[in-house]
N, C-alpha and C positions, 0 to 999 in steps of 0.2 A: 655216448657215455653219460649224457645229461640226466635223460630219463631214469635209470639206473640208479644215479646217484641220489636226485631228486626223492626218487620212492624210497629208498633208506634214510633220507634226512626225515623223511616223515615221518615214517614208524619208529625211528630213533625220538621223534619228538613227544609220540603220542605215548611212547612205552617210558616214558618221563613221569617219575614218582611225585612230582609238584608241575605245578603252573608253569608255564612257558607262553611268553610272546614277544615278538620283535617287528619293529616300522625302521621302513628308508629315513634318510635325510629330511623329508621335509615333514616325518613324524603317520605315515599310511604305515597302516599294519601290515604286514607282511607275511607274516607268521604264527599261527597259535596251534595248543593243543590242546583237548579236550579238558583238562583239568582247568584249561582258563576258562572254557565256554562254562562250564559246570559254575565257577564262582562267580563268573559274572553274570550267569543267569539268561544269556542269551548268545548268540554268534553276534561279534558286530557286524554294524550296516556299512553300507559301504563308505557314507562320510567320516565315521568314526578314526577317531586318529589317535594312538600313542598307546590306548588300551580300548576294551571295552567293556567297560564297566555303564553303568544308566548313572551315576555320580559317583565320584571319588572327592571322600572325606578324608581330615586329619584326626588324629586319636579324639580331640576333644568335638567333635562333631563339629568342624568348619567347612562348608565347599569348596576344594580345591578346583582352578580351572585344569585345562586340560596340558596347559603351559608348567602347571606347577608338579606336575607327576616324578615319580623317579624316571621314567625311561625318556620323559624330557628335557629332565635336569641333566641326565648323562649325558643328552642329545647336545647339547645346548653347552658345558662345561668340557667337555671331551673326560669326563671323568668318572669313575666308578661312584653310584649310589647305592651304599651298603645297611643292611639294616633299618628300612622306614620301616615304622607302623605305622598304616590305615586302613580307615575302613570301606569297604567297597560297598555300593547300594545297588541292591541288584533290581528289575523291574517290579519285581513284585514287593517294592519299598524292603526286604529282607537286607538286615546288613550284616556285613561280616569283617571281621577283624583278619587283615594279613601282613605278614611281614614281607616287604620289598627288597629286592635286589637287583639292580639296574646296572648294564656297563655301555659301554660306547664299543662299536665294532666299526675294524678296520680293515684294508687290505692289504696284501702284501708288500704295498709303496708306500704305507701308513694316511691313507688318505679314507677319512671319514664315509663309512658307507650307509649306517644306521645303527643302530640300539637294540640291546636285548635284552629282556624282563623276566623273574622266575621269581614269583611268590607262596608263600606259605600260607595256609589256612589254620590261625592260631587262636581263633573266636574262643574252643572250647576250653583251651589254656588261659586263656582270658578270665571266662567264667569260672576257675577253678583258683585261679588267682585272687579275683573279687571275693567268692567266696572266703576263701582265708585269710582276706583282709575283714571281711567283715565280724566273723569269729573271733580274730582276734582283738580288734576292737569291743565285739563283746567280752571279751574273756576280762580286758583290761576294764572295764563296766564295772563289772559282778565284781574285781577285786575291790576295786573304790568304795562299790556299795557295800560289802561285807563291812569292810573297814567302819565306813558313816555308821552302822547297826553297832557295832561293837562300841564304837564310842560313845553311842548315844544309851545302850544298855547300861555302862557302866553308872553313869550318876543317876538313870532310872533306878538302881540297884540300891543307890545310898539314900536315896530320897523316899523309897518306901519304907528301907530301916526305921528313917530319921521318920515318917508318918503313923509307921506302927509304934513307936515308943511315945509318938505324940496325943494318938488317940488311946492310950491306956492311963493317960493322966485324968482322975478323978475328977480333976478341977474345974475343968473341960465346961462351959456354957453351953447351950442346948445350939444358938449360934454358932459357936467354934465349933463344934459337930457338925455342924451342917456342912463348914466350909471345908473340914476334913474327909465328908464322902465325897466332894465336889474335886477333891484335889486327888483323892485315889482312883474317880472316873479315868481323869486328865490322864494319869499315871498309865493307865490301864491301856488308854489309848495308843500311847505312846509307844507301850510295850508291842503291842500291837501290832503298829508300822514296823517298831523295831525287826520283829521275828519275819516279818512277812519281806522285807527288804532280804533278810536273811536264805530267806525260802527261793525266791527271783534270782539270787545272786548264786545260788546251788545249782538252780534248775538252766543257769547263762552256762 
């Protein structure tokens, strides 16, 4: 009946929509399905122990050892590890982002037999996330900077009033003319920055 049963646990595992693997007690794999060899980039060797991954990272890019994995925290705690994010480095330096799920297995006398793993490949969710974080950190940009343009138009606005009323005074020295197209350059400029901040914050 071994054989039999054997050959359905395995096509049971290969026909598994996510990742799957599982090691004994002292953390030897035991068990994988295609969808692991796929993320990990390779079949493990035969030293490999717990997964087989070429490194296993934490979200922020740190080396986890092979001790700190989910399926050897489960090993190791007798307890379910639900929900890790890390990222897997595969040989060909490629990494990918997975969500873990790790438990401890047992026998029918409750006694410790090994560990089993099934993670998710959520890299592209990942990228889809970054992105809309970064959007919208632009988005909140362009409002800030609209904002700066408006405030700074506005007394652009009174200040060329107050220069046109200033340079139709007769009285006016050839001097104070000078300093008057010197100050509606300035102006100018200003405007300038103003519209074009305006333009940037349109096109965020």
């Amino acid at each position: 009946m071994s054989g039999p049963v054997n050959r359905f646990q395995n096509q049971l595992l290969e026909h598994l929509p996510v990742a799957f693997c599982s090691c004994d007690t002292e953390g030897n794999i035991t068990e994988f399905n295609h969808h692991a060899t796929d993320l990990w980039g390779s079949e493990p060797g035969a030293s490999a122990r717990f997964h087989g991954a070429a490194r296993l990272l934490d979200v922020k890019g740190k080396l986890l050892s092979q001790e700190q994995s989910p399926i050897a925290c489960a090993l190791r705690t007798r307890k379910p590890q639900r929900n890790t994010e890390l990222m897997i480095e595969r040989p060909d330096s490629r990494r990918i982002t997975v969500l873990s799920n790790a438990a401890p297995q047992f026998d029918a006398d409750g006694n410790l037999i090994g560990a089993m793993e099934v993670f998710h490949d959520i890299t592209e969710r990942r990228y889809v996330e970054e992105a809309r974080r970064v959007a919208d950190r632009l988005a909140a940009s362009a409002r800030v900077a609209n904002q700066v343009a408006q405030q700074i138009k506005k007394p652009l606005g009174s200040l060329t009033s107050l220069l046109d009323i200033l340079r139709k005074e007769t009285s006016l020295s050839a001097e104070a003319r000078s300093y008057t197209e010197l100050i509606q350059q300035e102006l100018s400029r200003f405007d300038r920055i103003a519209k074009e901040i305006v333009h940037l914050s349109m096109a965020a």
